[in-house]
MARTOR-591202 format. One record per residue (C-alpha): residue number from 1; x, y, z. Coordinates in nm, 2 decimals. Layout:
BEGIN
+-----+--------+--------+--------+
:   k :   east :  north :     up :
+-----+--------+--------+--------+
: NUM :      X :      Y :      Z :
...
+-----+--------+--------+--------+
This chain:
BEGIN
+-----+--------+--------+--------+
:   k :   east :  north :     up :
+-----+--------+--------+--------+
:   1 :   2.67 :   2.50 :  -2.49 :
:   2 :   2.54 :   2.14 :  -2.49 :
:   3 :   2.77 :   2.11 :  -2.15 :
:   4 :   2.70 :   2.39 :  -2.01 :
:   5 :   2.31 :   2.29 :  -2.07 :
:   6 :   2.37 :   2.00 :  -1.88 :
:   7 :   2.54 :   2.13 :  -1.56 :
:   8 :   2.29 :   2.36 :  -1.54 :
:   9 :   2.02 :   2.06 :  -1.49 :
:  10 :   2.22 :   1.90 :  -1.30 :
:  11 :   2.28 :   2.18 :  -1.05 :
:  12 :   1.91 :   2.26 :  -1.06 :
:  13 :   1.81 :   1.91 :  -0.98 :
:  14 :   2.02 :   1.90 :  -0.71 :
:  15 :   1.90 :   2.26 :  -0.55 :
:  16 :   1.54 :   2.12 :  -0.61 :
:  17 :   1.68 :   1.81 :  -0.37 :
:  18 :   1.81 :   2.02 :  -0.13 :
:  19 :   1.55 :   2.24 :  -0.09 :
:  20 :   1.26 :   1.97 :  -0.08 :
:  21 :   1.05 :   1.90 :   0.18 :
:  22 :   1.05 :   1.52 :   0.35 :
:  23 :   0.73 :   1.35 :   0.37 :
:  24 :   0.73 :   1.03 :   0.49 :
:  25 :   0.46 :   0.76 :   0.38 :
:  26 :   0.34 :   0.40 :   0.65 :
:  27 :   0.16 :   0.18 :   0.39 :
:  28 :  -0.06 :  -0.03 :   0.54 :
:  29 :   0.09 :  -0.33 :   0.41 :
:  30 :   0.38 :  -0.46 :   0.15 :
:  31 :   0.49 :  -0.30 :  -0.17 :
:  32 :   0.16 :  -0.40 :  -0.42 :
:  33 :  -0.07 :  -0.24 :  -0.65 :
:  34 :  -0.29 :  -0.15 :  -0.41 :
:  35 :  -0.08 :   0.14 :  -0.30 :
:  36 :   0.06 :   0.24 :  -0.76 :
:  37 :  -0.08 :   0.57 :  -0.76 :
:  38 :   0.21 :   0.70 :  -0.42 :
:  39 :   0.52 :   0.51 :  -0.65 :
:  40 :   0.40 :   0.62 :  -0.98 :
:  41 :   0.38 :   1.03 :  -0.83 :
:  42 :   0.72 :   0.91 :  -0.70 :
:  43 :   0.85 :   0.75 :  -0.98 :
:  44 :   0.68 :   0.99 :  -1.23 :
:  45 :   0.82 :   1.29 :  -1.04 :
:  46 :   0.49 :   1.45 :  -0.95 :
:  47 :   0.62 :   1.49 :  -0.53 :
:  48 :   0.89 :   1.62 :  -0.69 :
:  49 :   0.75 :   1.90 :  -0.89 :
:  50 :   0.56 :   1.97 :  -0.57 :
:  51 :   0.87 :   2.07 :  -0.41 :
:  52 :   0.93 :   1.75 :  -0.21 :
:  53 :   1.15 :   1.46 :  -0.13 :
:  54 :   0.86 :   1.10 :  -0.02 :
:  55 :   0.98 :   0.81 :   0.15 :
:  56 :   0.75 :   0.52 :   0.06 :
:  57 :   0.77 :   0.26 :   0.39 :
:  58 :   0.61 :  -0.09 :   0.33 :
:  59 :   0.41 :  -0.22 :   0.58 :
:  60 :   0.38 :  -0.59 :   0.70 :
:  61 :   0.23 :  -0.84 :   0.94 :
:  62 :   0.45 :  -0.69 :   1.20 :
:  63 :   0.41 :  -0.33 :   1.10 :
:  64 :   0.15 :  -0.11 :   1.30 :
:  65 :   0.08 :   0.24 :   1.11 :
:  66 :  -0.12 :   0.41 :   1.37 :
:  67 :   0.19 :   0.31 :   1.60 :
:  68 :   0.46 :   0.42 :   1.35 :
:  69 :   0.23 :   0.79 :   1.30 :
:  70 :   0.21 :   0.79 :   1.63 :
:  71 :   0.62 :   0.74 :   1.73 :
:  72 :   0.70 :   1.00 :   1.49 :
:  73 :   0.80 :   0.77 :   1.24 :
:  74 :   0.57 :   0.89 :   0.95 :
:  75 :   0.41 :   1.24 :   0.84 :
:  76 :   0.13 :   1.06 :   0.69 :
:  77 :  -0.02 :   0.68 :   0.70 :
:  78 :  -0.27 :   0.44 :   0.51 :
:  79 :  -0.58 :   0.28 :   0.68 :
:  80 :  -0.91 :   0.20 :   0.63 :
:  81 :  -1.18 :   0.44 :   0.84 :
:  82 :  -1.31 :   0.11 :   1.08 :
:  83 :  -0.94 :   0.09 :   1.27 :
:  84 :  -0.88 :   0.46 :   1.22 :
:  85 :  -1.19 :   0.53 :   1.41 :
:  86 :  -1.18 :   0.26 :   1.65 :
:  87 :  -0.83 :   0.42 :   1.71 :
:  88 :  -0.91 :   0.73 :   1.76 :
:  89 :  -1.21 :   0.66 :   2.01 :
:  90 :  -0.93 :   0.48 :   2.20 :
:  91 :  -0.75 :   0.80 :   2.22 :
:  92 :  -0.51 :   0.82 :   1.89 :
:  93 :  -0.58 :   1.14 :   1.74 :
:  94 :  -0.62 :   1.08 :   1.38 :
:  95 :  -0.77 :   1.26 :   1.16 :
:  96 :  -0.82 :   1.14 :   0.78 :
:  97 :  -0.70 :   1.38 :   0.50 :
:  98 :  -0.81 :   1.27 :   0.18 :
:  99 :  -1.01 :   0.93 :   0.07 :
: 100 :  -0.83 :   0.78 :  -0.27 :
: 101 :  -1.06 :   0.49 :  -0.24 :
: 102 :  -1.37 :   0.53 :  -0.35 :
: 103 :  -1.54 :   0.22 :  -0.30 :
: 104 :  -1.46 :  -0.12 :  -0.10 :
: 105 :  -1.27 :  -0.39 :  -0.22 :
: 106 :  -1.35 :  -0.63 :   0.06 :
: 107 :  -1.54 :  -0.96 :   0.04 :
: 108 :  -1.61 :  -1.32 :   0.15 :
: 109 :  -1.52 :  -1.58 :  -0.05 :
: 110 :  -1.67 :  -1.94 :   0.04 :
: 111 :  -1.66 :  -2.25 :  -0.12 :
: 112 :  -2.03 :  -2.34 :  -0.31 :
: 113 :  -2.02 :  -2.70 :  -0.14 :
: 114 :  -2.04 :  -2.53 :   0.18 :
: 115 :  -2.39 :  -2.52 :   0.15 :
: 116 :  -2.35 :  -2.12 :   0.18 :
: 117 :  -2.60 :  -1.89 :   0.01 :
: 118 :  -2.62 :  -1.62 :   0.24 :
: 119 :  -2.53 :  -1.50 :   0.60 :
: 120 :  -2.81 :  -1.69 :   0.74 :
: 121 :  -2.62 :  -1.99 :   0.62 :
: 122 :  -2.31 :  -1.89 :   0.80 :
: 123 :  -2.44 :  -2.01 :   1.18 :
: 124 :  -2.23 :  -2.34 :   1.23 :
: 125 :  -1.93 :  -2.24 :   0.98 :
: 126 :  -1.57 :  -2.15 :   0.98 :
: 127 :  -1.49 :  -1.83 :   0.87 :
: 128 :  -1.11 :  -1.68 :   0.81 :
: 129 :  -1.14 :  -1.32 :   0.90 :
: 130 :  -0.84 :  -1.10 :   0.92 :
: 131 :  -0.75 :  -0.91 :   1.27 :
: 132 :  -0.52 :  -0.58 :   1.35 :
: 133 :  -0.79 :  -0.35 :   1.25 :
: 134 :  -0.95 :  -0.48 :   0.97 :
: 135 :  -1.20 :  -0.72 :   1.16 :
: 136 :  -1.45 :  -0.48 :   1.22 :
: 137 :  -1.60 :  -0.44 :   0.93 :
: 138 :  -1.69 :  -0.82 :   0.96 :
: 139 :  -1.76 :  -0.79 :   1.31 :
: 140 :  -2.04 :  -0.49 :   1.25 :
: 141 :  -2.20 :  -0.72 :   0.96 :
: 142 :  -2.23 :  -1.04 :   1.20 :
: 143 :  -2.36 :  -0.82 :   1.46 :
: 144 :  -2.60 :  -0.63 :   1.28 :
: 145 :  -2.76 :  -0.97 :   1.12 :
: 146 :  -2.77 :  -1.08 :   1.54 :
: 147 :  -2.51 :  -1.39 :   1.48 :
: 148 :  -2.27 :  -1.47 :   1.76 :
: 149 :  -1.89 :  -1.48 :   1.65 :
: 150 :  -1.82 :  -1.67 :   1.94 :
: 151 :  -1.87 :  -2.02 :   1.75 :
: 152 :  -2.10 :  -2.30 :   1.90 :
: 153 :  -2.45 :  -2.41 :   1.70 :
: 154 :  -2.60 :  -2.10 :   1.61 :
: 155 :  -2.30 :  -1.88 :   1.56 :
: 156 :  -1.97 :  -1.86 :   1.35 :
: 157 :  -1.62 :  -2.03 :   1.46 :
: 158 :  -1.37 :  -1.74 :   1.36 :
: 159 :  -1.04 :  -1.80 :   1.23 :
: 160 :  -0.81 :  -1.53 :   1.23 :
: 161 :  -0.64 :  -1.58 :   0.92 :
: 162 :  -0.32 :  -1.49 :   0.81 :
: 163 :  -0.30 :  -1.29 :   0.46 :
: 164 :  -0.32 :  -1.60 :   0.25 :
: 165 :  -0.54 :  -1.78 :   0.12 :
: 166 :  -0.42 :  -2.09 :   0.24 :
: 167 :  -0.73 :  -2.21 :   0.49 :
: 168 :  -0.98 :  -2.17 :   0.19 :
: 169 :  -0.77 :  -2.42 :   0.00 :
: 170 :  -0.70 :  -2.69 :   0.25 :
: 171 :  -1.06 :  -2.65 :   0.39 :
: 172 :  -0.94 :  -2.50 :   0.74 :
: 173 :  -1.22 :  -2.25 :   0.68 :
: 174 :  -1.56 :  -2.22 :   0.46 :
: 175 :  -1.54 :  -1.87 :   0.40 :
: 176 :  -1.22 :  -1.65 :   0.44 :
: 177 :  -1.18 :  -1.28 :   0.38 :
: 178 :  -1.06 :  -1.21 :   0.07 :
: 179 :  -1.02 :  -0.86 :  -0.14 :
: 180 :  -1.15 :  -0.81 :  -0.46 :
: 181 :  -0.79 :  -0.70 :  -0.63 :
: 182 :  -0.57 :  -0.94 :  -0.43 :
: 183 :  -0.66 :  -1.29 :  -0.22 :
: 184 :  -0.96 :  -1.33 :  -0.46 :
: 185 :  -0.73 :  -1.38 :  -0.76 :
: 186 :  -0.51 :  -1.60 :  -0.59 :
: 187 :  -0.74 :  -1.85 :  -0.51 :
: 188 :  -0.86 :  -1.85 :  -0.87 :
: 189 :  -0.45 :  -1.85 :  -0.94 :
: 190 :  -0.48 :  -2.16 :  -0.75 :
: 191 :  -0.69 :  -2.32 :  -0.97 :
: 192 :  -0.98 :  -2.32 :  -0.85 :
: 193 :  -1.33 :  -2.20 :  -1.09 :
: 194 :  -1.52 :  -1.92 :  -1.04 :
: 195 :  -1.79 :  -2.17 :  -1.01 :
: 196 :  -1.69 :  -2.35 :  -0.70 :
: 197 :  -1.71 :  -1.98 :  -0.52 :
: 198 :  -2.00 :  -1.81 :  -0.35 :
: 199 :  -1.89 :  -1.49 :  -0.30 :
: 200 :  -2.06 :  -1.19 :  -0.06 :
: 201 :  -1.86 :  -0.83 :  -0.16 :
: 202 :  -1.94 :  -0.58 :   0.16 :
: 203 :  -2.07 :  -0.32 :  -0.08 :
: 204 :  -2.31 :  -0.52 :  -0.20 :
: 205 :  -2.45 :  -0.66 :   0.16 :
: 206 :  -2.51 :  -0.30 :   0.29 :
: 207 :  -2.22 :  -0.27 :   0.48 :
: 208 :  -1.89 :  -0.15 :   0.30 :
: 209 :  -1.67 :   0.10 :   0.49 :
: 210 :  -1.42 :   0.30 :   0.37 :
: 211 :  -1.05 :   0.18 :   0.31 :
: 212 :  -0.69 :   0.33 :   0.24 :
: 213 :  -0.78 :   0.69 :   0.30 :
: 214 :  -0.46 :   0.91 :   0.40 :
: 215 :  -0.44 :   1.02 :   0.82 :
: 216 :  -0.22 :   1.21 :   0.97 :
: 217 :  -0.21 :   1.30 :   1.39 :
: 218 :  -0.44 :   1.58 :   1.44 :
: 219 :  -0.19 :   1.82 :   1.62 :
: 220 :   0.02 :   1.82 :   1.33 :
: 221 :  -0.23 :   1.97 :   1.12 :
: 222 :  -0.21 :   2.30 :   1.35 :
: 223 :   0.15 :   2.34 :   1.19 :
: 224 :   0.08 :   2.61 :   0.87 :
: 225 :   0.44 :   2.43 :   0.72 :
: 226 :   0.26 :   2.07 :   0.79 :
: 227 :  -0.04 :   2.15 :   0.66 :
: 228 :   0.09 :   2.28 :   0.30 :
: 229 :   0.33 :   2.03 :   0.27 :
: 230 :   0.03 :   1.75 :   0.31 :
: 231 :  -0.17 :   1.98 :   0.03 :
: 232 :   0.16 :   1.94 :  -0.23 :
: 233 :   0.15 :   1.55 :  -0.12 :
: 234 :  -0.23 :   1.44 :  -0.17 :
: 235 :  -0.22 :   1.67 :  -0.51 :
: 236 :   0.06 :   1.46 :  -0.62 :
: 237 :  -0.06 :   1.15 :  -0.48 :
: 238 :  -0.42 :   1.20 :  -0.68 :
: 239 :  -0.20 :   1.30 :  -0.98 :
: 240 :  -0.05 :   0.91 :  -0.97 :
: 241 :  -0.38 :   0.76 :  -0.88 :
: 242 :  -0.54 :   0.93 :  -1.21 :
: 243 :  -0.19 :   0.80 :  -1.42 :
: 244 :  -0.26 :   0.47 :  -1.24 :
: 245 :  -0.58 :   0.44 :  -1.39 :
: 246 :  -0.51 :   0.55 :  -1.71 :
: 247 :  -0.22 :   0.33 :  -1.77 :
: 248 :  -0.29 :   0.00 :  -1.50 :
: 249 :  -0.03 :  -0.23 :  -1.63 :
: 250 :   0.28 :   0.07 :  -1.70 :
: 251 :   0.20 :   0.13 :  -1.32 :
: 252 :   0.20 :  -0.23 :  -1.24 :
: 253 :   0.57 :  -0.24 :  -1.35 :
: 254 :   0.62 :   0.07 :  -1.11 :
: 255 :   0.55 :  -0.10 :  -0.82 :
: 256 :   0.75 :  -0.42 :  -0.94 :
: 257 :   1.03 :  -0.19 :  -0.94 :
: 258 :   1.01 :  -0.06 :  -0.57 :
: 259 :   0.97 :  -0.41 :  -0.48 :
: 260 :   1.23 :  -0.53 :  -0.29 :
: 261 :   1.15 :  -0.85 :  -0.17 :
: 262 :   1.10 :  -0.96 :  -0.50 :
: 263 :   0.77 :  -1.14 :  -0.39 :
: 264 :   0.54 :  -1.00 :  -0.63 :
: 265 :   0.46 :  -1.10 :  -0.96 :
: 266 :   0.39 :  -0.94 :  -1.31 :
: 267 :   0.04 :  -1.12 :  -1.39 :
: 268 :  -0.06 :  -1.07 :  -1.07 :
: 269 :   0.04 :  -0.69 :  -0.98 :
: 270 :  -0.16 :  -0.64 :  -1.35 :
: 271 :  -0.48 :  -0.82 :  -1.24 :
: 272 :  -0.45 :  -0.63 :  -0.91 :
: 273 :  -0.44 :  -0.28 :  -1.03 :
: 274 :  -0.67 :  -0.35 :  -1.30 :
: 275 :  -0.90 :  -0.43 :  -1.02 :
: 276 :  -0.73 :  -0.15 :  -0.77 :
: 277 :  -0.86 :   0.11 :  -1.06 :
: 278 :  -1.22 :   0.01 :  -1.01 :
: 279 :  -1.19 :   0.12 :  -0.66 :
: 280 :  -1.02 :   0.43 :  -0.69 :
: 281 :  -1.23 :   0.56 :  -1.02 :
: 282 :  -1.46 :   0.82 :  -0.91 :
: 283 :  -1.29 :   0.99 :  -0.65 :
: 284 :  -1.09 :   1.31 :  -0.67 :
: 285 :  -0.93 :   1.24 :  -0.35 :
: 286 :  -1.17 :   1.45 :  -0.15 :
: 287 :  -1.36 :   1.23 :   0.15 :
: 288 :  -1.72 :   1.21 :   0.03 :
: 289 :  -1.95 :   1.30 :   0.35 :
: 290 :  -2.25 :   1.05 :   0.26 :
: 291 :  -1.94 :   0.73 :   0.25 :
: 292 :  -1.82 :   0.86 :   0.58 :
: 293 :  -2.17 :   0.88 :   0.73 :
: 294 :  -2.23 :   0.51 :   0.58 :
: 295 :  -1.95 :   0.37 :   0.79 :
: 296 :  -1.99 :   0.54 :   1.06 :
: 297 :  -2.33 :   0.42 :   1.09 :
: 298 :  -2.21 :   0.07 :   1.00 :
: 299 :  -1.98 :   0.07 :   1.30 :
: 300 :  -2.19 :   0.23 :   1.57 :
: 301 :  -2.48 :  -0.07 :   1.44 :
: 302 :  -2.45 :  -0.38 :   1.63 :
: 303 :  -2.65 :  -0.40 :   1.97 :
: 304 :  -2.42 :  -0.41 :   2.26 :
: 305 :  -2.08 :  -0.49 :   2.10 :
: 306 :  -2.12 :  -0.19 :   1.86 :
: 307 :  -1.73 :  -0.13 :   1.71 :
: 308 :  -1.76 :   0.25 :   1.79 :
: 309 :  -1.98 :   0.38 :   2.05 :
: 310 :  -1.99 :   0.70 :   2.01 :
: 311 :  -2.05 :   0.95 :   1.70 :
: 312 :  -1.68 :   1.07 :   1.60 :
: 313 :  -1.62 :   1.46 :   1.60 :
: 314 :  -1.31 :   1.57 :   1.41 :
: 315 :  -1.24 :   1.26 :   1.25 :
: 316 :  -1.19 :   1.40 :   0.93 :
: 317 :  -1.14 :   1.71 :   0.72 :
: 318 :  -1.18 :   1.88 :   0.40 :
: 319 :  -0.86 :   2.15 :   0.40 :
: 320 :  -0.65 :   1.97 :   0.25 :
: 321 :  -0.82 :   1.85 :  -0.04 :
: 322 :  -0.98 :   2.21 :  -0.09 :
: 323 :  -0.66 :   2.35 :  -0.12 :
: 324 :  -0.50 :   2.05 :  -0.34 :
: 325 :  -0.81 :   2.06 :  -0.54 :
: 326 :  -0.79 :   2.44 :  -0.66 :
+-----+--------+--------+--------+
């Protein structure tokens, strides 16, 4: 009986295989905490008990997502809602599914000695900002406080900075861009106090926008097949964000285990989804309309260089998530 019992696991394991449905996952950048709750519904089997078989594909400095969605390579992709509408005003039809993130996660970090108390201090600094997308949430706030990003006297000197935070600690730069569950804690894992920091989080300055939502190419979602198989992933995904949460460091060691560089730590993968958990807490996985409104008002603020300069239409939807959320 007891062999039996097990052949007949076996052989429905592998007819649940079979029959599964491929979903394939872009991050938006390397195997970290920041993306737990997609390895723990992996890893946990909740994709699986939703009938399908995920691919999870790091990204990386020379990865591009939209491009990757785009080429067919990926069903679905990660991005924050700045590039993903400055995308799609450029004509790449993206459409954002579901918003795990609740709040934003992004900051300045400057060094106290600076002489930096506030962005009217930042005229005649060097700031590290990063670039493939993620500039324009820095490039709204400069533009909405009227300061040229073009350096000289009464403007900053921008430094596109690599993801490290190596130009903060050898002084290339005052200020760098840092987020609150990663480059923050490895400049205090450098050594340096808490007190030696000025810090400006984007939520707190009025103009946070919305990162890692989930987008997929709007055609697509014509495709009745498409479309449920997108409803089985974001219920799944939410079901690991919520695990995530709930037990930070077990899914800390989840991600260490899909690692395959090898180039992630254990303290710091806990400290990050410790602070990951803060971000995603509060959302169900459904966009909220008034966070979408903020950003998009963010990004079409900013005289004549606005970062959108139009009002999207059809940037986003609620199907999904009304379906994954019954």
């Amino acid at each position: 009986m007891k062999t039996y019992m097990i052949g007949a696991v076996a052989a429905l394991c592998t007819a649940t295989t079979a029959f599964a449905d491929d979903v394939t996952l872009q991050l938006k950048w390397v195997t970290q905490a920041q993306f737990a709750g997609y390895y723990v519904a992996l890893e946990q089997g909740f994709y699986e008990a939703e009938g399908l078989d995920v691919t999870i594909l790091a990204g990386g400095p020379d990865i591009a997502p939209g491009q990757v969605l785009a080429g067919g390579g990926a069903d679905v992709m990660i991005d924050w809602l700045p590039s993903a509408l400055a995308a799609r005003e450029k004509g790449l039809p993206i459409v954002n599914i579901a918003q795990p993130y609740k709040s934003s996660g992004l900051m300045l970090t400057c060094w106290k000695d600076s002489g930096i108390t506030g962005p009217a201090d930042f005229p005649g600094h060097t700031i590290g900002v990063w670039f493939y997308g993620n500039e324009y949430p820095f490039l709204s706030w400069m533009s909405q406080e009227g300061i040229s990003t073009d350096g000289g006297e009464g403007g900053v000197t921008v430094l596109k900075q690599g993801f490290n935070v190596d130009p903060l600690l050898q002084r290339q730069a005052d200020c760098i861009s840092t987020m609150t569950y990663n480059e923050f804690g490895q400049v205090l894992e450098a050594g340096v106090s808490p007190d030696e920091l000025v810090t400006f989080k984007y939520e707190d300055v009025g103009v946070a926008t919305l990162e890692d939502g989930l987008y997929v190419l709007e055609e697509n979602l014509n495709d009745p097949a498409f479309a449920d198989k997108m409803v089985r992933f974001v219920r799944a995904s939410m079901q690991g964000w919520k695990w995530a949460e709930e037990n930070p460091e077990d899914a800390a060691m989840i991600v260490l285990d899909n690692d395959e560089t090898g180039a992630q730590t254990e303290e710091h993968q806990i400290y990050m989804m410790g602070e990951v958990a803060k971000l995603t807490a509060g959302s169900n996985g459904a966009l909220d309309v008034a966070d979408y409104e903020r950003t998009v008002a963010t990004l079409l603020a900013g005289g004549s260089d606005p970062v959108i300069t139009v009002e999207p239409t059809g940037a986003w939807t609620h199907a999904i998530t009304d379906a994954a959320l019954q």
